[in-house]
N, C-alpha and C positions, 0 to 999 in steps of 0.2 A: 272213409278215412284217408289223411293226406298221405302221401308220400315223407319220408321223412330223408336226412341226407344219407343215413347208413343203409338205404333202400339202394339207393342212387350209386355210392362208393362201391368200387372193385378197387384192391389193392394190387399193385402191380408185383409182375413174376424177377425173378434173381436179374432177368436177364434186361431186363428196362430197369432197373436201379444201376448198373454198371455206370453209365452216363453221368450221374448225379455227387453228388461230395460227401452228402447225410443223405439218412432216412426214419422216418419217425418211427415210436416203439409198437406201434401196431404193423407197422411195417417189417423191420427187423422182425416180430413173434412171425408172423405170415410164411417169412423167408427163410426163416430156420427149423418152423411148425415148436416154436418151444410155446408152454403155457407163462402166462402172465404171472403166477406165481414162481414160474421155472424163472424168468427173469428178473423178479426180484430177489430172489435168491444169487443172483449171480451179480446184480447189477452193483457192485462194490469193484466187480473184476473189470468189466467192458468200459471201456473208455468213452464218456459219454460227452458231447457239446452242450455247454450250460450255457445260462444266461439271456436267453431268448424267447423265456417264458414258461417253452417247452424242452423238456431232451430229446435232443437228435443225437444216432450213434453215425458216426463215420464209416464210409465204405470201407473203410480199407481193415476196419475194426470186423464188420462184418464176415467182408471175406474170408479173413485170421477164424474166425468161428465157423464158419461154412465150408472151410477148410479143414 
């Protein structure tokens, strides 16, 4: 059996997204440990970047949460 890419991915820690502007929702769940249901429930509140195919939530939106 091959490898697949979710074999391959590690999701990065709070402290390597500091760097960056967004991070994608498996990202953010990772970061916060909330479930994927927990943020759909919420995600009407988090300020998300659209348009690019996918949502990405901004740093700074994160930190506000992680905070």
């Amino acid at each position: 059996m091959s490898n697949t890419s979710c074999d391959k991915c590690t999701l990065p820690s709070w402290e390597e997204l500091q760097g960056r502007a967004t991070c994608s929702i498996p990202e953010f769940l990772h970061v916060t440990g909330w479930s994927r249901a927990r943020y759909y429930r919420w995600r009407h509140k988090i300020t998300r970047v659209t348009g690019y195919g996918v949502d990405m939530i901004p740093i700074s939106e994160v930190r506000r949460i992680v905070n």
